[in-house]
GUTI-278544 format. One record per residue (C-alpha): y negated, x negated, z; residue in one letter. Coordinates in steps of 0.02 Angstrom, whole numbers, always signed. Layout:
N
v|u|w|residu
Y|X|Z|a
...
END
This chain:
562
v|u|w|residu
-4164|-6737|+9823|x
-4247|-6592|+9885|x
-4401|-6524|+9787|x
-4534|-6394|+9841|x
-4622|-6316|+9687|x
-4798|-6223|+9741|x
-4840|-6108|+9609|x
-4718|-6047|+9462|x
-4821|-6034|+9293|x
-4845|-6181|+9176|x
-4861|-6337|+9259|x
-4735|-6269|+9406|x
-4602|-6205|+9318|x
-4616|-6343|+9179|x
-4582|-6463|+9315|x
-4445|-6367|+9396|x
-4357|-6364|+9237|x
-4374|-6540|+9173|x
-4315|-6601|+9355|x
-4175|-6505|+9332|x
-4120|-6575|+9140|x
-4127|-6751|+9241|x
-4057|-6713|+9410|x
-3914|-6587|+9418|x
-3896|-6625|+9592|x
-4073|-6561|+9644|x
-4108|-6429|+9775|x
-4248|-6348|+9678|x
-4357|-6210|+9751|x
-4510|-6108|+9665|x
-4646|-6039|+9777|x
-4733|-5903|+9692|x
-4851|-5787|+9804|x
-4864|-5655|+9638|x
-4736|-5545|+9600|x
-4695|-5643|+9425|x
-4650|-5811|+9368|x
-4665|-5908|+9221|x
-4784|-5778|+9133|x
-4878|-5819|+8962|x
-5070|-5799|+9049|x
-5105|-5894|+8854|x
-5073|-5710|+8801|x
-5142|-5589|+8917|x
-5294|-5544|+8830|x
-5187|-5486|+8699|x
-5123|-5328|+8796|x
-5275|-5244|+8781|x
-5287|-5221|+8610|x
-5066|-5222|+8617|x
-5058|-5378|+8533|x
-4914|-5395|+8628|x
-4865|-5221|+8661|x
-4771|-5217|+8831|x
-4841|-5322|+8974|x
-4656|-5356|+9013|x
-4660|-5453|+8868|x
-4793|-5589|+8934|x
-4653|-5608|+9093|x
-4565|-5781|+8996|x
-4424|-5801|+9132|x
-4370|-5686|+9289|x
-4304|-5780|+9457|x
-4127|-5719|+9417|x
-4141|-5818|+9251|x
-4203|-5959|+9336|x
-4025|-5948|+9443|x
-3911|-5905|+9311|x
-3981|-6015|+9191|x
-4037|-6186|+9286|x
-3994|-6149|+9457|x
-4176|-6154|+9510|x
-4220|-6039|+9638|x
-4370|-5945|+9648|x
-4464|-5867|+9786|x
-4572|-5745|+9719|x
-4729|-5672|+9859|x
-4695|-5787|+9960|x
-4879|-5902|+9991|x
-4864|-6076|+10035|x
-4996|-6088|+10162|x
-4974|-6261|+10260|x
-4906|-6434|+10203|x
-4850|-6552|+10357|x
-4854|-6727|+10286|x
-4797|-6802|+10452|x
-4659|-6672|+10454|x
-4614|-6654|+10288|x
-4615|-6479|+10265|x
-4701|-6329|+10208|x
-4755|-6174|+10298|x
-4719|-6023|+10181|x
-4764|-5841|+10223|x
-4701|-5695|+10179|x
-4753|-5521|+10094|x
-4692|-5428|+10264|x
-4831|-5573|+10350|x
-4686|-5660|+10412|x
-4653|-5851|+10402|x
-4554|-6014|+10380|x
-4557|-6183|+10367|x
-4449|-6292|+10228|x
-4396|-6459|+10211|x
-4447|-6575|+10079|x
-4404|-6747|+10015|x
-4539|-6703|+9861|x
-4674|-6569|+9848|x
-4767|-6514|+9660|x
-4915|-6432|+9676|x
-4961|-6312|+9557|x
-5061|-6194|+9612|x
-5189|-6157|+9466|x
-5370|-6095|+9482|x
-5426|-5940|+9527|x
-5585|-5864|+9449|x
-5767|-5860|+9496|x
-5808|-5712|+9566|x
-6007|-5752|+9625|x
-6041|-5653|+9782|x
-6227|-5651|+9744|x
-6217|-5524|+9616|x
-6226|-5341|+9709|x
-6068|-5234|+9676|x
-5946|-5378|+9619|x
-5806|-5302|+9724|x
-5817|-5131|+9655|x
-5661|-5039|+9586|x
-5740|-5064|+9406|x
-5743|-5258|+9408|x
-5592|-5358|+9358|x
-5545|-5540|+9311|x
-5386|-5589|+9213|x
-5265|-5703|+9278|x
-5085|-5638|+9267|x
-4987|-5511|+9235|x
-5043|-5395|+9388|x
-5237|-5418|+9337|x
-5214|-5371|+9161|x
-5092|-5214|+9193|x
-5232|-5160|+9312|x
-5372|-5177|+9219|x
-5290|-5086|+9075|x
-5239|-4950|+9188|x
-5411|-4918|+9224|x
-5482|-4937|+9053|x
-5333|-4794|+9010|x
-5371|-4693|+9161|x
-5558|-4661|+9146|x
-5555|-4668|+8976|x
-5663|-4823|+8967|x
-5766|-4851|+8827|x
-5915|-4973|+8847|x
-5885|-5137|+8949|x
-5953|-5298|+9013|x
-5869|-5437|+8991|x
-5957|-5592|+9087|x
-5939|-5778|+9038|x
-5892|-5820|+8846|x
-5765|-5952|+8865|x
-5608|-5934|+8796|x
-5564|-5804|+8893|x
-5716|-5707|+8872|x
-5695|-5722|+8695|x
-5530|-5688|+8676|x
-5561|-5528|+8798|x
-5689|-5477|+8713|x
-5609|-5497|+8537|x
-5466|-5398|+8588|x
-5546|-5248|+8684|x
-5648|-5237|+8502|x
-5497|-5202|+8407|x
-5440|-5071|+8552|x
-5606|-4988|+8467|x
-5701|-5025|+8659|x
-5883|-5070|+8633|x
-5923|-5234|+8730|x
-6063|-5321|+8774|x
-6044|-5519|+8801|x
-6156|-5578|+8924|x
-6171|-5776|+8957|x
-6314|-5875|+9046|x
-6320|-6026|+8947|x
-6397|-6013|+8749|x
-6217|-6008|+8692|x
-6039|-5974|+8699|x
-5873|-6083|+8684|x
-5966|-6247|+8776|x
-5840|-6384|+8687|x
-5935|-6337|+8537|x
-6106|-6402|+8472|x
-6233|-6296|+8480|x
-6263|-6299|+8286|x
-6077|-6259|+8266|x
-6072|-6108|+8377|x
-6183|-6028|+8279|x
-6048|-6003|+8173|x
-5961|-5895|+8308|x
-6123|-5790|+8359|x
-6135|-5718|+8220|x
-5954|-5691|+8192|x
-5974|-5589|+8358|x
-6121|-5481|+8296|x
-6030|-5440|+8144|x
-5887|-5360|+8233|x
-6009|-5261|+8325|x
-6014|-5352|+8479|x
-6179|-5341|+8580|x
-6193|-5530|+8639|x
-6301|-5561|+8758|x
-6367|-5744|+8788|x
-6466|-5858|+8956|x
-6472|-5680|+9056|x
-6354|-5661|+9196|x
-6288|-5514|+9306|x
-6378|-5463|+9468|x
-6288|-5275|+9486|x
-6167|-5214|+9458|x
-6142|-5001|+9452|x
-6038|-4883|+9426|x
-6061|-4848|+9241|x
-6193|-4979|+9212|x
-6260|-5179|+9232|x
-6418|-5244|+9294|x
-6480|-5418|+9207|x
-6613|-5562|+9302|x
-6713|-5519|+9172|x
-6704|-5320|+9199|x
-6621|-5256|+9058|x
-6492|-5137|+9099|x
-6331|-5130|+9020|x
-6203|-5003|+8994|x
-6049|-5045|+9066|x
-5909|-4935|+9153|x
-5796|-5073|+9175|x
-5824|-5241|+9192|x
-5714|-5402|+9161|x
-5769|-5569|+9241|x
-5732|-5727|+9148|x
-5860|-5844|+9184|x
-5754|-5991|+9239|x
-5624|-6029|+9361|x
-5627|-6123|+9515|x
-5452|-6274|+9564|x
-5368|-6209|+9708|x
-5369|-6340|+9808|x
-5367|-6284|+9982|x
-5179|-6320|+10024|x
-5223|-6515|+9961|x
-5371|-6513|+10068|x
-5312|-6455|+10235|x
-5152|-6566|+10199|x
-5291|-6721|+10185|x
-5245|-6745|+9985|x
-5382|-6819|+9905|x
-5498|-6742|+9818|x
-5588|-6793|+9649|x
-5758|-6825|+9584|x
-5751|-6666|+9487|x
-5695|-6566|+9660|x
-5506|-6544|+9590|x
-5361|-6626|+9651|x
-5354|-6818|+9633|x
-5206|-6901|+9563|x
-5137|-7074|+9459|x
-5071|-7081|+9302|x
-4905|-7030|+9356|x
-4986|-6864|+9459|x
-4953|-6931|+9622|x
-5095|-6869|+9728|x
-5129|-6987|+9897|x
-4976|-6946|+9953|x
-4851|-7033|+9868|x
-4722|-6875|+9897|x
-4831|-6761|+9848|x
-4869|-6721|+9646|x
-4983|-6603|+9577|x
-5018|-6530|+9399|x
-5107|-6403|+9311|x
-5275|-6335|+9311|x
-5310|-6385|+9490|x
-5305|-6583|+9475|x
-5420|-6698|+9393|x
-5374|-6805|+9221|x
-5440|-6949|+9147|x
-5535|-6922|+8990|x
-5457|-7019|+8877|x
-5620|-7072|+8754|x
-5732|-7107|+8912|x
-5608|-7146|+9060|x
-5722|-7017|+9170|x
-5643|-6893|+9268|x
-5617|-6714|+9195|x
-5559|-6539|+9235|x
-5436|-6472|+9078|x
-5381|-6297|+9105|x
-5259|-6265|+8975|x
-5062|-6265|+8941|x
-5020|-6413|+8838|x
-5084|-6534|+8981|x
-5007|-6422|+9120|x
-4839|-6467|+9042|x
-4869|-6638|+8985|x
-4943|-6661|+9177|x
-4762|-6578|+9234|x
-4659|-6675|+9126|x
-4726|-6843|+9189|x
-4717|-6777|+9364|x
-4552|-6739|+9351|x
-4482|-6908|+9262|x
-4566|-7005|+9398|x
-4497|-6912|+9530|x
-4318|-6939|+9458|x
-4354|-7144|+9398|x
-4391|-7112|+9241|x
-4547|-7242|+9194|x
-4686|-7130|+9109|x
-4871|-7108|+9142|x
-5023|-7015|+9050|x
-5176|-7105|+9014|x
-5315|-6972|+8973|x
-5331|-6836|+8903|x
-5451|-6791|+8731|x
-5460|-6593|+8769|x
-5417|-6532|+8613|x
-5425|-6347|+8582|x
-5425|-6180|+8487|x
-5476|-6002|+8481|x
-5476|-5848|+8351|x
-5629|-5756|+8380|x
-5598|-5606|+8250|x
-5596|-5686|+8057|x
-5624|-5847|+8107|x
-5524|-6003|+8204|x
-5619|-6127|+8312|x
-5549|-6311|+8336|x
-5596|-6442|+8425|x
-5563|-6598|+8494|x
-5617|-6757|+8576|x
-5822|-6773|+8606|x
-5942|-6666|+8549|x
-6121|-6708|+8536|x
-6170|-6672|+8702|x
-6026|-6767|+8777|x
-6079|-6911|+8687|x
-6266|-6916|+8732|x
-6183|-6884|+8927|x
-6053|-7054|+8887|x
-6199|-7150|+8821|x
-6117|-7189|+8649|x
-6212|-7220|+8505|x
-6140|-7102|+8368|x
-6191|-7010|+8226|x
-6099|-6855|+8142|x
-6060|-6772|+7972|x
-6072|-6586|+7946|x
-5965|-6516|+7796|x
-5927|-6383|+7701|x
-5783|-6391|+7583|x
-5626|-6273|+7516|x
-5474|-6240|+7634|x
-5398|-6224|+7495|x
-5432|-6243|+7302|x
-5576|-6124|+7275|x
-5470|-6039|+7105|x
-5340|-5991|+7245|x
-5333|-5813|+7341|x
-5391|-5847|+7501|x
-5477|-6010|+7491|x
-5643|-5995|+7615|x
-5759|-6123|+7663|x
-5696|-6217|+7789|x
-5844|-6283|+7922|x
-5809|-6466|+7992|x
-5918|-6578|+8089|x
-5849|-6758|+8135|x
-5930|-6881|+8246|x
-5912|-7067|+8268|x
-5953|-7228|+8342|x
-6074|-7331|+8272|x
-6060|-7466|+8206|x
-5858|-7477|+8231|x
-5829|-7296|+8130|x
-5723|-7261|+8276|x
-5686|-7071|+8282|x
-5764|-6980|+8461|x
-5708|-6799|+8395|x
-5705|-6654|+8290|x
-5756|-6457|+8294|x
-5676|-6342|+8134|x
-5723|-6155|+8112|x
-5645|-6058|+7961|x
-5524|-5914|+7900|x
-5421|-6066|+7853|x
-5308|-6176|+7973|x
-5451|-6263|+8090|x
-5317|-6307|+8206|x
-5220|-6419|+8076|x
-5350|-6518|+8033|x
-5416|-6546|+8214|x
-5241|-6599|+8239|x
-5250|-6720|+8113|x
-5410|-6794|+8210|x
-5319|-6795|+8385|x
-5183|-6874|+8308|x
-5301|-7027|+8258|x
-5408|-7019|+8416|x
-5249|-7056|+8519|x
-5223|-7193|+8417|x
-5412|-7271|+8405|x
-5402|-7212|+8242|x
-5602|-7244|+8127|x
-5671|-7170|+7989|x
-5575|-7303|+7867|x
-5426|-7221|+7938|x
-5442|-7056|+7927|x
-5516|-7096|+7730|x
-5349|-7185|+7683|x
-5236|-7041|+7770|x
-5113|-6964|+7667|x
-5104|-6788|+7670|x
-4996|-6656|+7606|x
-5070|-6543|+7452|x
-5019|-6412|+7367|x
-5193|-6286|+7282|x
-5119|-6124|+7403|x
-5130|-6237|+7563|x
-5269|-6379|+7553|x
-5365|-6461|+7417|x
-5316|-6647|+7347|x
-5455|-6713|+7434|x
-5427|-6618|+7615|x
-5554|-6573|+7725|x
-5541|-6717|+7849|x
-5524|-6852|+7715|x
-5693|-6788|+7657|x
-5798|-6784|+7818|x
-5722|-6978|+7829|x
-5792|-7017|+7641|x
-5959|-6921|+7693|x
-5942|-7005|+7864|x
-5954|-7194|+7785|x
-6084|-7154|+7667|x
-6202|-7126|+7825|x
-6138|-7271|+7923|x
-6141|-7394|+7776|x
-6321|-7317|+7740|x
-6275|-7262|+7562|x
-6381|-7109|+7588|x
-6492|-7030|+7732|x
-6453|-6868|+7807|x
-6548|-6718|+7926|x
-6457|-6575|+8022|x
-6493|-6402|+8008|x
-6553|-6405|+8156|x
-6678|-6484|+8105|x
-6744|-6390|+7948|x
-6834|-6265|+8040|x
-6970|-6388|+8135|x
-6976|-6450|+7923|x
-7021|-6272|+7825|x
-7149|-6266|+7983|x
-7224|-6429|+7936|x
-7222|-6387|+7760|x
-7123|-6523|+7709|x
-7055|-6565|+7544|x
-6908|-6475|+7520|x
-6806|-6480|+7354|x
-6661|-6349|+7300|x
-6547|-6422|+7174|x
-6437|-6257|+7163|x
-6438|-6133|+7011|x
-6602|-6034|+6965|x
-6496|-5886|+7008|x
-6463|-5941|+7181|x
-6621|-5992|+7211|x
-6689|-5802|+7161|x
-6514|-5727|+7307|x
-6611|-5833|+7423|x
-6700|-6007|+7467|x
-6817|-6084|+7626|x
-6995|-6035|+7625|x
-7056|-6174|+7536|x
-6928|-6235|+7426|x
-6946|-6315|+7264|x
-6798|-6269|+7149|x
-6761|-6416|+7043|x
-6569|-6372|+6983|x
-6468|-6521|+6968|x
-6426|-6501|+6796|x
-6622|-6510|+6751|x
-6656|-6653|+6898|x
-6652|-6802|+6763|x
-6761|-6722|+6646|x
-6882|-6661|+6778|x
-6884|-6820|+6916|x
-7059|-6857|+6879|x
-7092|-6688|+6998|x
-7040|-6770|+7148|x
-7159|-6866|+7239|x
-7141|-7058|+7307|x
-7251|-7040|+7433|x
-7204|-6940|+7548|x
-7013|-6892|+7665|x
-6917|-6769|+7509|x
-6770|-6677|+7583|x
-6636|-6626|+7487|x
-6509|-6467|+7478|x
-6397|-6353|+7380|x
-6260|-6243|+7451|x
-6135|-6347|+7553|x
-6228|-6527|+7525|x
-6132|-6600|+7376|x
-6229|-6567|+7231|x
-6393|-6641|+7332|x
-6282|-6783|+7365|x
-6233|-6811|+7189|x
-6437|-6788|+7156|x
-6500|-6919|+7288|x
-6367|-7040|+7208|x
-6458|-7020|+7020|x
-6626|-7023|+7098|x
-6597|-7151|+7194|x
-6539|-7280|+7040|x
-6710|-7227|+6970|x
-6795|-7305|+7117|x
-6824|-7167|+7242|x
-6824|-7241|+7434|x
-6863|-7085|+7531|x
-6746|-6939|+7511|x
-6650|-6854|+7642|x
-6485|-6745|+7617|x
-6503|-6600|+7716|x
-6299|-6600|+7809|x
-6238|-6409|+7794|x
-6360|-6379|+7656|x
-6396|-6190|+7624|x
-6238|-6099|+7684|x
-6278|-6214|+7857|x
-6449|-6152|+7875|x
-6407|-5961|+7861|x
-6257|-5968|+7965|x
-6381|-6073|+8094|x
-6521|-5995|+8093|x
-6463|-5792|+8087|x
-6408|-5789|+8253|x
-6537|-5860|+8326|x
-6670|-5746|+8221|x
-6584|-5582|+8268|x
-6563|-5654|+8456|x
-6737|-5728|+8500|x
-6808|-5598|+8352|x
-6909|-5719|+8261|x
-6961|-5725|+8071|x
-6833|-5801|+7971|x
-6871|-5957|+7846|x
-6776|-5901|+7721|x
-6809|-5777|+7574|x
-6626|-5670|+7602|x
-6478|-5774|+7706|x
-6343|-5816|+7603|x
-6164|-5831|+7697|x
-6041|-5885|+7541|x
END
């Protein structure tokens, strides 16, 4: 069996390699039209601040390893530029311009995305403007950043590569300004949740810049739509990336809903010869069944993998994908996984989410932070749709936890009864996840009412009434407008303050203690209480952002963030 691999980083060499581990026999050839293959582009971003200290170092494998080591070879700038289905072979050129044509019994395509670079903004090919996809991009945009001693830049889309950009150029001590054209960064968060990582941006000095886009671009400067001028003398585009699918096209693949490369569950595209993988095919969404795009490296490989065991009779398919994700933005990781809430409304479930706000870890331990978690569900099953984490602490582990159970159908029973590991320096007894699930069935069982944050704004406007069960001391560090403080510890002997008559909406710091205070005032026959999910700490991290951002007055006395 002959196989013709277009495109050498993580879906293409994956595949090369696993066909190899099950075929010995297998004439195996790379196509690679860059000068590397089989680089980490997971780590580029972390040259710039020299992370990873030698750009040599994000090369995984060389072609000469790939012969010595699996007798793969590779053919590195050399572009594939023509399939011929009838023929069965591959037109290939050269970096002299010359070219060839190869044989194949099987063909994986691989070929990636490349990123949006929108020609309607004025100066986007100028010698100042750079996006980051391999090894070549990011030694060249460092070389320029070292040469004219760069020191304010642009960096345009906050994705995860915007933000890890971004992030990184910080701690080279660069000043950056983040500019996206939506209300908010990191899109497979919620928008209450990404507050979270605003602010988080802001604090580390980053100028963010939010629903403005770029018109110009100069020499030492950006032009906005909305006419504020930025200064930039360097610019780094991020703001998305685009399947290469022309090869498939003009070869008469087909192509998906999503305008990415269509294929089963097995990655055969229309041609049953022909696989593809990576971040230029569609998936299956594995909560919906819709078609997706996923641009990341776990499902490049798993894509590969699959690829490859079909191609050599081994019987394996995929059957969706959930998406799950993370990303260190300075102090804090962001997880996720699954659907958020947008996804949802877009799916047409009915669901409903919990916001909380415990430990990591047990609070008496060094490092133990508050750990943000919002879970949503299905109602009335409990089933579990997904899960976004932001922390100090490991987000990632417990967003695992939650892919784990979404792969399996997994509900809110579930993840209650899940047995975790504890010990006080790593988790709590009751961890994170089993507590959104306790929180989780209290709403669906209708043991208690909730409101966001999001919320809580529109209710200090309407004058609501709004009852703080914390401490008379952290009332006085800060409370909404209109608050009344009731502490808990004085709520029995002072319930006859709280009205009947009328919606009364409940918080302390991080929800509990207004949990435990609905509970007692409920047995005394109150019927209209609210909990407000994220309590205080979930308002201030909410609303800040948005205050310094849109530069409105703030409904709170003094923010508190701990």
């Amino acid at each position: 069996m002959k196989v013709l691999i277009v495109g050498g980083v993580a879906g293409g060499a994956s595949a090369a390699a696993r066909i190899r581990r099950l075929d010995e026999s297998a004439e195996i050839i790379i196509f690679e039209r860059g000068p590397h293959v089989s680089f980490s582009n997971c780590c580029l971003p972390y040259y710039f601040s020299r992370t990873v200290a030698d750009s040599q170092r994000l090369i995984m494998m060389t072609p000469e390893r790939f012969k010595s080591q699996y007798n793969i070879e590779v053919r590195t700038e050399q572009e594939v530029t023509a399939i011929n289905r009838e023929g069965r072979t591959l037109k290939i050129r050269k970096a002299d311009g010359t070219e060839y044509e190869e044989g194949y019994d099987k063909v994986v395509l691989a070929p990636g995305a490349a990123p949006v670079l929108p020609g309607s903004i004025e100066g986007i090919r100028g010698e100042n403007v750079f996006a980051v996809r391999n090894v070549v991009d990011i030694t060249k945009a460092d070389d320029y950043l070292q040469k004219h001693e760069v020191q304010d830049i642009a960096v345009v889309g906050g994705g995860f590569i915007g933000c890890e950009i971004t992030e990184n150029l910080v701690h080279a001590g660069k000043h950056v300004t983040l500019i996206e054209a939506i209300d908010q960064i990191m899109t497979p968060f919620d928008f209450d949740m990404v507050q979270i990582l605003h602010k988080e941006m802001m604090d580390h000095g980053v100028d963010l810049i939010l629903e403005d886009s770029v018109i110009k671009i100069e020499e030492k400067q950006v032009t906005l739509k909305s006419g504020a001028v930025v200064p930039a003398q360097m610019v780094i585009m991020a703001v998305g990336v685009r399947p290469e699918t022309s090869l498939a096209k003009e070869a008469g693949l087909m192509i998906g809903e999503t305008g990415a490369i269509a294929v089963n569950e097995k990655f055969q595209t229309s041609d049953e010869d022909i696989y593809a993988v990576g971040d230029a095919v569609e998936v299956t969404n594995r909560i919906t069944g819709k078609p997706m795009r996923l641009a990341l490296a776990w499902p490049a490989q798993m894509e590969a993998r699959i690829a490859a065991d079909h191609m050599c009779g081994k019987s394996d398919r995929k059957l969706g994908f959930i998406g799950s994700s993370v990303v260190r933005i300075f102090d804090l990781y962001a997880a996720c996984t699954g659907l958020n809430e947008k996804a949802c409304k877009g799916a047409g479930y009915d669901y409903d989410f919990v916001y909380v706000l415990p430990a990591d870890k047990v609070s008496v331990m060094p490092g133990s932070n508050v750990m943000h978690f919002k879970l949503v569900f299905e109602k009335p099953s409990g089933k579990l749709l997904g899960a976004q984490a932001i922390g100090k602490g490991a987000a990632d582990r417990r967003i695992d936890t939650i892919a784990a159970l979404i792969c399996m159908g997994g509900t809110l029973e579930d993840l209650k009864d899940l047995e975790l590991c504890y010990a006080p320096v790593v988790s709590t007894a009751k961890d994170v996840v089993n507590m959104a699930a306790l929180v989780g069935l209290n709403v669906l069982d209708g043991v208690f009412r909730q409101v966001p944050v999001t919320k809580v704004r529109e209710l200090v406007e309407n004058n609501a009434y709004i009852v703080d069960v914390r401490e008379k001391g952290e009332y006085a560090a800060g409370h909404l407008l209109n608050a009344v403080n009731i502490p808990l510890s004085e709520l029995r002997q002072r319930a006859q303050e709280i009205p009947h008559d009328v919606p009364v909406y409940l918080h302390c710091r991080s929800s509990q203690r207004s949990y435990n205070a609905i509970m007692a005032l409920q047995h005394m026959g109150y019927d209209n209480l609210y909990n407000i999910s994220g309590s205080f700490l979930g308002i201030c991290l909410y609303e800040y952002a948005q205050d310094v951002l849109k530069k409105r007055e703030k409904i709170v006395t003094e923010y508190n963030f701990r």
